[in-house]
LOLOVO-175959 format. One record per residue: x, y, z of N, C-alpha, C, O in turn; residue in one letter. Coordinates in steps of 0.05 Angstrom, whole numbers, plus 32768, in hexadecimal, padded with zeros to 4 digits. Atoms other than C-alpha are relative to their C-alpha. Layout:
<atoms>
XYZXYZXYZXYZa/...
</atoms>
This chain:
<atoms>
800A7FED7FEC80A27AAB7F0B7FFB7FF1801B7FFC7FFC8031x/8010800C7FE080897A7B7F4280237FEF8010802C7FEC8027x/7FE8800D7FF080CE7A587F4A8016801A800A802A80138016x/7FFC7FF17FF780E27AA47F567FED8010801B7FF680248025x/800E7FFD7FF180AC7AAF7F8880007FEF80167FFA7FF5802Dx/7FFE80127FEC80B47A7B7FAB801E7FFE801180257FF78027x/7FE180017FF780FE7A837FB0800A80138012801D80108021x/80027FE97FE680F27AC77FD67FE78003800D7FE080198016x/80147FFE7FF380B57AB57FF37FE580147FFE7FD6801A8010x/80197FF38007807F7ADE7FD07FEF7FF27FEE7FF77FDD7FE2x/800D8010800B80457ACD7FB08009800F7FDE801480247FDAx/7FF87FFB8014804A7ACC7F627FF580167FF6800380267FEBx/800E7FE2800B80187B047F4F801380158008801780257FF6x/7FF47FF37FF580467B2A7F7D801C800F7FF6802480257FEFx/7FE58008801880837B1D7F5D8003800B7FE0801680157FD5x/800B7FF78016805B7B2A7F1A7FFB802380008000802E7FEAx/800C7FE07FF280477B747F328017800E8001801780257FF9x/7FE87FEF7FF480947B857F4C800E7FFE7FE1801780137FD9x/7FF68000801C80AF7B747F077FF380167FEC7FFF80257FDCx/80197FF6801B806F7B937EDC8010801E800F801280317FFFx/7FFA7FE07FF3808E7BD57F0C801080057FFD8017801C8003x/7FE17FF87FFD80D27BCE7EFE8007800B7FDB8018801C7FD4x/80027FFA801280C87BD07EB7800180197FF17FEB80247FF3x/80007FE0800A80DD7C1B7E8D7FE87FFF7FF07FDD7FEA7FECx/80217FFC8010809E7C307E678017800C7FEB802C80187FEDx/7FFE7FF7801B80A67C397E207FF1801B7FF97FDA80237FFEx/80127FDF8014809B7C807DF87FFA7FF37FEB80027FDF7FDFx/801280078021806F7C7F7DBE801080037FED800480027FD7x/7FE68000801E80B07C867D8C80137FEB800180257FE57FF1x/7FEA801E800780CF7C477DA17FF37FF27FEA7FDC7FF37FE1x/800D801E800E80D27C097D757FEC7FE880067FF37FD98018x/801C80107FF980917BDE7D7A801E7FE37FFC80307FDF7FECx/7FEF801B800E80B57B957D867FEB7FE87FEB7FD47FE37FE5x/800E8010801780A57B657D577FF980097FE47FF67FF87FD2x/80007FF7801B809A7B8E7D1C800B7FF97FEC801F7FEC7FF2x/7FE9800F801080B97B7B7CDD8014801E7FF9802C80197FFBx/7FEE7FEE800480DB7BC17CCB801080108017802380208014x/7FF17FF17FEC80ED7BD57D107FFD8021800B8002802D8020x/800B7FE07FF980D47C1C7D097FE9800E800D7FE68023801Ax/801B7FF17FF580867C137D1380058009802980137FFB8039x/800180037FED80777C377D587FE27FFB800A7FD17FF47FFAx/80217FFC7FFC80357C3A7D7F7FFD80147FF77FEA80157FE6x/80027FEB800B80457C827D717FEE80007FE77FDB80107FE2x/800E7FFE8020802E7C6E7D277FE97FEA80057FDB7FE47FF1x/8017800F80037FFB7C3E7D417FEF801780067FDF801C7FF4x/80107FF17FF47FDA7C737D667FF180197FEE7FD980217FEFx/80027FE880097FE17CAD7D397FE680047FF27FE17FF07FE5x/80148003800C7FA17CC17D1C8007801B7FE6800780347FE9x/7FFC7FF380157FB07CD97CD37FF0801A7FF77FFD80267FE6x/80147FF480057F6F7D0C7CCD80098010801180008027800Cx/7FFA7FE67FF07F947D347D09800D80137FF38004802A7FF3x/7FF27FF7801C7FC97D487CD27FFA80117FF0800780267FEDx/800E7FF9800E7F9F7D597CA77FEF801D80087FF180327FFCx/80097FED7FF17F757D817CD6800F801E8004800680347FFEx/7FE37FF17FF47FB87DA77CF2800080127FDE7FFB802A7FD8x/7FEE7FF780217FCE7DB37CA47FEA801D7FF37FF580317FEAx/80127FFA800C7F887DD47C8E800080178010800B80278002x/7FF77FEF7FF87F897E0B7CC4800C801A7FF57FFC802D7FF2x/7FF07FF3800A7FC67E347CA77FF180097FDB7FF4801D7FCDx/800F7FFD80267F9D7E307C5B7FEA8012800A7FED80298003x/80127FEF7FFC7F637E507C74800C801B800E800580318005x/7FF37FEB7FF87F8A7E807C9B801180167FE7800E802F7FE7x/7FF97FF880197FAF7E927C5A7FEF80057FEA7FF580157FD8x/801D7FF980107F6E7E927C367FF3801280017FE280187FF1x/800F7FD87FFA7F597EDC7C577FE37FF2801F7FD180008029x/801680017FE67F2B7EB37C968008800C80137FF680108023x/7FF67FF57FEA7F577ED37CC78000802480037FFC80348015x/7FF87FE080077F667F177CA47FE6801A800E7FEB80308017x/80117FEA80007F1D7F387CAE7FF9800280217FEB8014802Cx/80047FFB7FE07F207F257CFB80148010800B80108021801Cx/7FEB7FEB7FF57F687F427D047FF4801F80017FFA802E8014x/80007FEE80007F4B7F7D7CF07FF18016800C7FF1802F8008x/800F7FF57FEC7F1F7F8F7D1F801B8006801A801B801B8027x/7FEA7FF67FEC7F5E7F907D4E801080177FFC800E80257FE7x/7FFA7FE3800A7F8B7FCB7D58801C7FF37FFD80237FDC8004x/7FE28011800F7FDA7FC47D3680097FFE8017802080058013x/7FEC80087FE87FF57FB57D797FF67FE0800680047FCC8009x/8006801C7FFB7FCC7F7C7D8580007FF07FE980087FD97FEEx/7FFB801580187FCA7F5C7D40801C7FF87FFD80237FE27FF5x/7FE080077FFC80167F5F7D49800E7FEA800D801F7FDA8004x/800380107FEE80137F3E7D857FF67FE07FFB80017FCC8004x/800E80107FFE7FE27F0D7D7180187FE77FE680217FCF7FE7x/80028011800E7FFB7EFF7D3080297FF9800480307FE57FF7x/7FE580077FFD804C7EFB7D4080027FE88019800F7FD38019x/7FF8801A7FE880417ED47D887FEA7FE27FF47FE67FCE8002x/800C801D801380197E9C7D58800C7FFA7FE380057FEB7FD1x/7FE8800C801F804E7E9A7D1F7FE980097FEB7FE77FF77FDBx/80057FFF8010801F7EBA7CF2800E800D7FE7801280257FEBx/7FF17FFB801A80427EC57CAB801C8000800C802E80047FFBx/7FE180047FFC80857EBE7CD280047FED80137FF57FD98014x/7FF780127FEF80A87E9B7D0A7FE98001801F7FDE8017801Ex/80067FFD7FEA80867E967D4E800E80158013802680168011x/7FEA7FED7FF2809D7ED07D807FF97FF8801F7FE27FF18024x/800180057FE080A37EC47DCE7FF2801E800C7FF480348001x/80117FE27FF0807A7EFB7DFB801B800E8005801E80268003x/7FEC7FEE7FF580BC7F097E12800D80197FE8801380317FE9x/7FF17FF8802080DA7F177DC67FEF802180017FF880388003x/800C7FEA800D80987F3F7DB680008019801C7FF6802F8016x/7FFE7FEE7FFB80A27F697DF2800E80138002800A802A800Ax/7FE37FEB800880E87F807DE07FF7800B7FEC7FF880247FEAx/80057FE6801980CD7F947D9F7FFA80118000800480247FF3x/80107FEC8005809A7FBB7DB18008800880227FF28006802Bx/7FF57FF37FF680BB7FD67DF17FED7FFF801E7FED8010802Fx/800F80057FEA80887FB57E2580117FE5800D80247FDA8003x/7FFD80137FF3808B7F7F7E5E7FFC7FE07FF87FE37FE07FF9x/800B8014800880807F3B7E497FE27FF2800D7FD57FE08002x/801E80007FF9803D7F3A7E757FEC800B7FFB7FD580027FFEx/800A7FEB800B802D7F7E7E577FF97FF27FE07FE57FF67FD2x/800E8003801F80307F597E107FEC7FE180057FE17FD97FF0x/8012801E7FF480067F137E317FDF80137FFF7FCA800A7FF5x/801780007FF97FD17F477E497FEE800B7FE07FD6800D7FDAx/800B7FF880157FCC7F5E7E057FEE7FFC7FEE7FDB80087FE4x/80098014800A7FC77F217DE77FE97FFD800B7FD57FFE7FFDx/802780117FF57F887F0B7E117FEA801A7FFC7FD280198000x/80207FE580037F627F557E017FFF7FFC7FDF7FE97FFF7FD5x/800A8003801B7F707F467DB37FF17FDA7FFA7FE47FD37FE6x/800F801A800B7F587EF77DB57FE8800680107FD580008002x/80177FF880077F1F7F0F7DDC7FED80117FF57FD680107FFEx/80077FEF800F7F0A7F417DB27FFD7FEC7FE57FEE7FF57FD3x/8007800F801C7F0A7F097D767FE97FEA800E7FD67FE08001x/8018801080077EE17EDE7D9D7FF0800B800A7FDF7FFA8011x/80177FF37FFB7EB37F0D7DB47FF280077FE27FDA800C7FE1x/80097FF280157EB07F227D637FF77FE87FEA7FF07FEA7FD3x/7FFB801380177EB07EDB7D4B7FDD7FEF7FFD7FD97FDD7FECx/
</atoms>
C-alpha cells in the first residue's frame, strides 16, 4: 500500500479508503471465504433459528379455530377479502385479483380490507 501511495502521491490511509470503496459488497447468500464446505453464508451465521419456528407456529394456531371466532364478527365480503388477500386456506390473492372477483376497484377492495382488520382489532 505505501509503495502505491507514494507512487501517486497520496497518503496511505487514503489509498486504503479508495480501495475499501472500490470493493462490491457481498449479499448474505454468498460463500463465507475460508470455510471448509464452501456453502456456510453469514446468511446462516446470522439466521436466528427461533424466527422459524415463530413464522411456522402462526398458521397451527390459525388452523386450530383462533382465527375462526374473530372472522366471524365480519361480514362475507370482508372475511373473503381478508381471508383470500392473506392466503388463508388457499393461495394469496392480489387486491387487483379480488376485485375482478367480486366486481369492485382494487382500492374499493384495500378500503375494505382496512374496515374488516379494524374491526378485529377494535374486537381483539
Amino acid at each position: 500500500m505505501s509503495e502505491l501511495a507514494a507512487e501517486i502521491g497520496m497518503e496511505t490511509r487514503h489509498v486504503d479508503r479508495l480501495l475499501a470503496a472500490s470493493r462490491r459488497p457481498r449479499g448474505p447468500d454468498e460463500p463465507l471465504a475460508g470455510t471448509d464446505d464452501g456453502r456456510s453464508s453469514f446468511g446462516d451465521l446470522a439466521r436466528d433459528p427461533r424466527a422459524e419456528e415463530a413464522f411456522e407456529r402462526v398458521p397451527r394456531r390459525i388452523a386450530a379455530g383462533g382465527l375462526a371466532p374473530m372472522l366471524e364478527r365480519l361480514s362475507e365480503r370482508e372475511r373473503t377479502v381478508l381471508c383470500r388477500h392473506y392466503g388463508l386456506g388457499s393461495r394469496e390473492w392480489t387486491l387487483r385479483e379480488l376485485g375482478e372477483e367480486l366486481g369492485l376497484s382494487a382500492e374499493r377492495v384495500r378500503q375494505i380490507e382496512c374496515a374488516a382488520l379494524e374491526k378485529l382489532r377494535a374486537g381483539a
